[in-house]
C-alpha positions in Angstrom: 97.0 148.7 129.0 98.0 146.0 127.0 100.5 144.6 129.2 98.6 145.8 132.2 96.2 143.1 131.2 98.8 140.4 129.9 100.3 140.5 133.5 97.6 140.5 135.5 95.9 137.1 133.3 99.5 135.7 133.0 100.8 136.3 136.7 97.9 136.6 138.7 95.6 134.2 137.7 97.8 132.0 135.3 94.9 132.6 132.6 97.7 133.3 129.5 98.8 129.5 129.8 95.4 128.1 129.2 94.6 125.9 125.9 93.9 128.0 122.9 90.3 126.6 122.6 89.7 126.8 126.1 90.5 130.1 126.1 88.1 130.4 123.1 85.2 128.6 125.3 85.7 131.9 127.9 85.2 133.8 125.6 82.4 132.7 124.1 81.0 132.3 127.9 81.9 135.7 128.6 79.8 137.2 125.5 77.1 135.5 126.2 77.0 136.9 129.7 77.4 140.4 128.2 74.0 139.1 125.8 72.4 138.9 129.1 73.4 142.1 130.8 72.4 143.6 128.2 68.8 142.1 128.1 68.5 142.7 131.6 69.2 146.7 130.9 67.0 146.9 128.3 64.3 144.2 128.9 64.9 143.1 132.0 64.9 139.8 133.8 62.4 137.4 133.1 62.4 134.7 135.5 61.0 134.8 138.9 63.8 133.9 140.9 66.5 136.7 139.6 66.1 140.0 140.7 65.4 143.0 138.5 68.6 145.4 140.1 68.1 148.9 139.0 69.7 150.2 136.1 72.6 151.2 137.6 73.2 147.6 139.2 72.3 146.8 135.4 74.8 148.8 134.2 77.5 147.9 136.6 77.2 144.2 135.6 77.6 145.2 131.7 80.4 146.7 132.5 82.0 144.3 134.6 81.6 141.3 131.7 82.9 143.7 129.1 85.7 143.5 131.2 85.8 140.2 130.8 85.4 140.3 127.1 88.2 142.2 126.6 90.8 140.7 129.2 90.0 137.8 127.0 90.3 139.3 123.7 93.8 140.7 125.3 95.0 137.5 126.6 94.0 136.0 122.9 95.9 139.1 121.1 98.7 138.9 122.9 99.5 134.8 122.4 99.5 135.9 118.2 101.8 139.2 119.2 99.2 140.9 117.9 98.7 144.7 119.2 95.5 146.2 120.0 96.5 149.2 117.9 97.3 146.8 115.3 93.7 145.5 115.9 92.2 148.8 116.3 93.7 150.4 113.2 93.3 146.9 110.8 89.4 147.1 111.9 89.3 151.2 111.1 90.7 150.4 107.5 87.9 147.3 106.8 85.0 149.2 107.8 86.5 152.7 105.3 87.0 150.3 102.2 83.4 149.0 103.3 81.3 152.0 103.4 83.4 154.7 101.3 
């Protein structure tokens, strides 16, 4: 999956190349798009001139930006050679020393 993602970013849309804090702005773009699907599933809209979508549409556009997130957080692990495993695992062992 990794490279899966590191291709398509790289190849397709050219996305790997970027500037390191540019990069860093998309993300923080794409999380607070996530922020709002997320208030639109549980809270819903609450301006008059987007539409409510029912919680499947909802859900469908929460899934889509965590898309985003994480092609993001790939693209951003893979310029430090950094392994989502690596990632996955270092993040298991925090949170055990933290709450055993």
């Amino acid at each position: 999956m990794n490279e899966l993602y590191l291709t398509y970013w790289r190849v397709i849309i050219g996305w790997s190349d970027l500037d390191i804090f540019i990069r860093i702005g998309f993300l923080a773009e794409e999380t607070g798009e996530v922020a709002r699907a997320i208030r639109a599933l549980e809270i819903g809209r609450d301006r008059p001139d987007e539409s409510r979508g029912s919680f499947e549409e909802n859900k469908s556009q929460l899934t889509e930006e965590l898309g985003d997130v994480l092609g993001n957080l790939i693209v951003l692990a893979n310029k430090y050679d950094i392994s989502l495993e690596e990632i996955f695992h270092s993040h298991k062992k925090k949170l055990a020393q933290r709450y055993s």
